[in-house]
N, C-alpha and C positions, 0 to 999 in steps of 0.2 A: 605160698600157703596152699594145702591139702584141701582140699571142697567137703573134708568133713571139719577143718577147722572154722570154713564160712558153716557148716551147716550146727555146728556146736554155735559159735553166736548168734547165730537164728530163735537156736532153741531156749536160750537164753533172753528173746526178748517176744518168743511168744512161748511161755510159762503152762508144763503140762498138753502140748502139741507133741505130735509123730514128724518131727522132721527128718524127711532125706532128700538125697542126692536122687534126681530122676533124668532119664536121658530119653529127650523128644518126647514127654508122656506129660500133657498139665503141667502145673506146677504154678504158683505164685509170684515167683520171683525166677530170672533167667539171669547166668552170668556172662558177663562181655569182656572178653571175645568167648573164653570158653573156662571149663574149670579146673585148667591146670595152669593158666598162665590171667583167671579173674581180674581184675582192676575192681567193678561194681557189681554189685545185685542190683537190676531194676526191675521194676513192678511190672507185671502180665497183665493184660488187659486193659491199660493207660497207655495207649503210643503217646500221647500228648506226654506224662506223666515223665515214662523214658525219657523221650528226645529232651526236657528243660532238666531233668537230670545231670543232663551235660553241657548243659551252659552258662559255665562258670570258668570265667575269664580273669584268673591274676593278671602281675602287673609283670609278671615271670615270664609268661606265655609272648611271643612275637608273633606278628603277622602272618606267615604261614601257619603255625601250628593252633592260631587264634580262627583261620579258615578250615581247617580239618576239623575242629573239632565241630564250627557250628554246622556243618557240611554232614558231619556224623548223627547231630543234634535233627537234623529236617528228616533225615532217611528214616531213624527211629521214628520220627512222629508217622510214619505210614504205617507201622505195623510191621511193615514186612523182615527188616531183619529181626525181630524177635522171634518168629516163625523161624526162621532158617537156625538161628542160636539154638545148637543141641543141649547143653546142661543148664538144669534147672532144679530148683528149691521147692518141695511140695512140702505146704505147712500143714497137718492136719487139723479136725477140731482141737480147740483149746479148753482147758478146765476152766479159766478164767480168761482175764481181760488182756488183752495180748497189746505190744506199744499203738500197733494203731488203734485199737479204742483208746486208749488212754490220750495218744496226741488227737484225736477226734474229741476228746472231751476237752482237752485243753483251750484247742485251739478253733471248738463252736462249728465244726462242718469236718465230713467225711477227708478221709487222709488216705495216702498211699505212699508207702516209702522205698528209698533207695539205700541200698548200705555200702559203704566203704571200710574197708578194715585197715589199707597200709601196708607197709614195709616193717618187716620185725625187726625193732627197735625196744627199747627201757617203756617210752611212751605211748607205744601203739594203743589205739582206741577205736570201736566200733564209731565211726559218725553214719548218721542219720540222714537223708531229707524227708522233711513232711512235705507233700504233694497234694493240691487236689487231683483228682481224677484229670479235669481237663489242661492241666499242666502248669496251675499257678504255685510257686513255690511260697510255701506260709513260715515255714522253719526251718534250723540247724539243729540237730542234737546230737551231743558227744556221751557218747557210753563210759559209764567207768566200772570196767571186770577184774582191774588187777587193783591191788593195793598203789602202786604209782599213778595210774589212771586215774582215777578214786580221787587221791593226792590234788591232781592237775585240775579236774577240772571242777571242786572244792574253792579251788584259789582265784578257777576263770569266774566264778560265778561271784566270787567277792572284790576280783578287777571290775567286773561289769556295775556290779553297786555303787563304788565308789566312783568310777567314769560317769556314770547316772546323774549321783549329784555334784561334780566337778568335771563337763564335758569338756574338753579341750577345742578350741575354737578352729576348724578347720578340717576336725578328722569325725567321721561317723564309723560312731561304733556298734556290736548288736546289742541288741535289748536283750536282759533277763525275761526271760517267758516263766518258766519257772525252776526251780532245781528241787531233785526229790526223789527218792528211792522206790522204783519199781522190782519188786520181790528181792531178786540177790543181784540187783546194778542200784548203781547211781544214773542222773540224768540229769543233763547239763541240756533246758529248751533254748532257743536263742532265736531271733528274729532277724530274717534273710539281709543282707546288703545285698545293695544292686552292682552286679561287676559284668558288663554288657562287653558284646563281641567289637562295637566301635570304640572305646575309650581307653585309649592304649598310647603309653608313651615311652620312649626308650625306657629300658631298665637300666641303665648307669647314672640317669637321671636323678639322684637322691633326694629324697624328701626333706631338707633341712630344714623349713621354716615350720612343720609338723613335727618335726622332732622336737624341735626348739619351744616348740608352744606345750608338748607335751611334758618333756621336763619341768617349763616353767609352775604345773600346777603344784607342786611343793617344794620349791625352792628355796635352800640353804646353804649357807657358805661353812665353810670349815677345814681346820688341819686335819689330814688325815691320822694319825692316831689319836685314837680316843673317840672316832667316829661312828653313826652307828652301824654305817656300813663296814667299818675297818671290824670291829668288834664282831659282827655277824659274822665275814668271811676266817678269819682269824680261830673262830669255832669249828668250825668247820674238819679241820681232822680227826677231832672227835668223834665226831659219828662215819668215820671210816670201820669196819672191822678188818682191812688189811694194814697190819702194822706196817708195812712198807712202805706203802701208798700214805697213808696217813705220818708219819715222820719225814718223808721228802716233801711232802706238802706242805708241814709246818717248815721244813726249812727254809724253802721259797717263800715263803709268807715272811721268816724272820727276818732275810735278807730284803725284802724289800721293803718291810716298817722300817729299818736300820738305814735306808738309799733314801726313801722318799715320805718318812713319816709326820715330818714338819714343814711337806707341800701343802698349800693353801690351797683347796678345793669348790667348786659350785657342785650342791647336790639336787637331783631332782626327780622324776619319777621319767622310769623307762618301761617299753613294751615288753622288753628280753625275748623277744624273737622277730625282728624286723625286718624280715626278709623281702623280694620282689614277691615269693608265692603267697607271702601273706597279706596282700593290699591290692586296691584296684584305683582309677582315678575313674571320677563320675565330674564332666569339670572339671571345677577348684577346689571341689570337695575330695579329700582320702580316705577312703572308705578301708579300714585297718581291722583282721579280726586275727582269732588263737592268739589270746592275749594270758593263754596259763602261765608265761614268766612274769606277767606282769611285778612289776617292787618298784618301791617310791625310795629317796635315799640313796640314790647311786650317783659316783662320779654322774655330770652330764658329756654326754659324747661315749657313751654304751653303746647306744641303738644305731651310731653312725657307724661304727668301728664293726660292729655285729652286721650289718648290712652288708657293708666293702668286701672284710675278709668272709664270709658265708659263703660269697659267690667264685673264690678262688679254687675252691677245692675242698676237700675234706681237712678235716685237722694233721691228718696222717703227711699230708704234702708240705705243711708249713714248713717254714726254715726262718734262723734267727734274720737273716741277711734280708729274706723276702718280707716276714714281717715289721722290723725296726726301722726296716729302711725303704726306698722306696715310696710309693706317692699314700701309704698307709695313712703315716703320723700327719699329712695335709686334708686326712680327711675333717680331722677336728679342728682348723685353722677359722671355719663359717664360726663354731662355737667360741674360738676366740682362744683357743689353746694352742699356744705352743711351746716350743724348747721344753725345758722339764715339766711342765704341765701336761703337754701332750706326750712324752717320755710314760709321765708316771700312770696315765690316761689309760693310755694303751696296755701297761703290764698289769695295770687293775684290771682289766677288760680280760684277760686273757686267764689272770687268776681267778674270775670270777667263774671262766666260765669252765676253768680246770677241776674249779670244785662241786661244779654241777654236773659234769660229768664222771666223777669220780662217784658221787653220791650215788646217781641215776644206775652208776652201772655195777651197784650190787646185787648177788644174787640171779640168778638164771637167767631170770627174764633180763636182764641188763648186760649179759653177755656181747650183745650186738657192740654196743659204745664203750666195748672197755679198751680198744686197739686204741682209738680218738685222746680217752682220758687220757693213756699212758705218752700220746705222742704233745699232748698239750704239757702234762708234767714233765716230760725232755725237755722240750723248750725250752720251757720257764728256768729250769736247773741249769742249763748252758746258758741262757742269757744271763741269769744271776750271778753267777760265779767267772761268767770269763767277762763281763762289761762294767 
């Protein structure tokens, strides 16, 4: 990303400011390492502020990489590499309320934030940290500037409701703080999990009995056709605008209501994105967030199959051989699925998530994931028709 594309999302969240790009001169916000290869904006004049900035620990990160960072974490709190950090972000006066008064009113004492933007992607989104000054972290907040954005974190904020009043016994989730339209964004507030630099255990380590508790809170048995998960995904070409993509997709689809539409199914509620970087262990407690896939009604054994295969590779690597076969279909064996269950498990898993990518990667901005879509719709088309 370009250091005027951070400095356009700046300006977008303090409304009616002189935002630019300044090198060694002031500035509010400084980027690390620098502004042509940025990761974060952190706040100027908080070294406390900075250094907890970056100490956030998934369940992804290993022991070395879990020491660099807090190592990076203590330096900042001196001050001194923000000093030596040449580009920086000078906001100037505002016409109005810019996000940190707004999370300073939310959240009842002075704020200072850090911004992250991501990797361009369908879903990329400004997130947020709110800060005190002395380095206590109060909140998460997810920006939404594109229409998909928008989309996503609309849905995290009605996962979070619903998790609220049906918590799953095991996993800590974040609190709704609030959600609400600051001039031309959305804002998704959320309240911090704890993911500390000691609480680390292998990442191949899978969470089954968190998954399994998280499925359970709606859980239904049923044939897969006539389901209402079979019905939702089955829709689904519909709202393709590529005739081509959207007719190989239904075909896939046909061929496998036709293989496995009178398999007997458990359906339950999934994360749909459960990865090692999206969870941390505190204890026995899992502390689980970005919960924008969140859907209730899915085969159970998603979030396990979504975990395993996440960590292989990109969708572009798959092969029918490495997926069907191999210690994949055992990851559903704790859930209790096997032979054609866990057969039919798996190509729903894969369809589902063909079709999320197919959706995500309309139009421009979805450019990035549209190699992925096409390499998931292979698969699927060769396993269907030659198995």
């Amino acid at each position: 990303m370009t250091a005027g594309a951070w400095t356009e999302t700046v300006s977008r969240l303090w409304p009616g400011s002189d935002v630019s790009h300044v090198h060694r001169r002031g500035g509010q916000l400084v980027f690390l390492p620098n502004a042509r290869e940025a990761r974060i904006l952190l706040p100027l004049g908080a070294p406390r502020a900075a250094g907890a900035a970056l100490r956030r620990f998934s369940h992804d990160l290993g022991p070395r990489a879990r020491l660099g960072r807090g190592l990076l974490s203590l330096a900042l709190r001196t001050g001194l590499p923000q000093r030596l950090l040449p580009d920086r972000v000078r906001v100037g006066p505002a016409d109005g309320p810019s996000v940190q008064d707004r999370l300073s009113d939310l959240l009842g004492q002075p704020v200072v934030v850090s911004v992250t933007i991501g990797n361009e992607r369908a879903n990329r989104k400004p997130v947020l940290q709110a800060l005190t000054p002395s380095g206590r972290s109060l909140a998460f907040v997810k920006i939404g500037d594109t229409d998909v954005a928008r989309a996503l974190i609309a849905a995290e904020a009605d996962a979070l409701r619903t998790l609220s009043a049906c918590p799953p016994r095991g996993i800590r989730t974040p609190q709704l703080i609030a959600y609400e339209s600051w001039g031309t964004v959305d804002a998704l507030v959320m309240s911090v999990l704890s993911s500390g630099v000691r609480r680390w255990r292998p990442r191949d380590e899978m969470p089954v009995g968190a998954m399994a508790e998280l499925a359970s809170i709606t859980a239904t048995t049923a044939e897969l056709a006539g389901s209402p998960f079979w019905n939702g995904l089955t829709a689904t070409p519909d709202l393709l605008p590529d005739g081509e993509a959207a007719s190989r997709l239904a075909a896939v689809l046909d061929r496998l209501g036709e293989r496995h539409g009178g398999v007997r199914l458990s359906y339950g509620a999934w994360h749909g994105d459960w990865t090692p970087w999206n969870m941390a262990w505190q204890r026995d407690v899992l502390h689980l967030w970005d919960w924008e896939r969140f859907a209730q009604a899915v085969p159970v054994g998603f979030d396990a199959l979504h975990y395993a295969l996440q960590q292989i590779g990109p969708t572009t690597s798959w092969t029918v051989q490495r997926v069907w076969s191999g210690d994949t279909p055992s990851v559903l064996a704790p859930f209790g699925l096997k032979g054609p269950a866990a057969s039919t498990t798996l190509s729903l898993y894969l369809a589902e998530l063909c079709a999320r990518y197919l959706v995500a990667s309309r139009g421009s901005i979805g450019a990035p994931l549209r190699a992925q879509a096409d390499a998931l719709l292979d698969l699927l088309d060769r396993h269907t028709t030659t198995s």
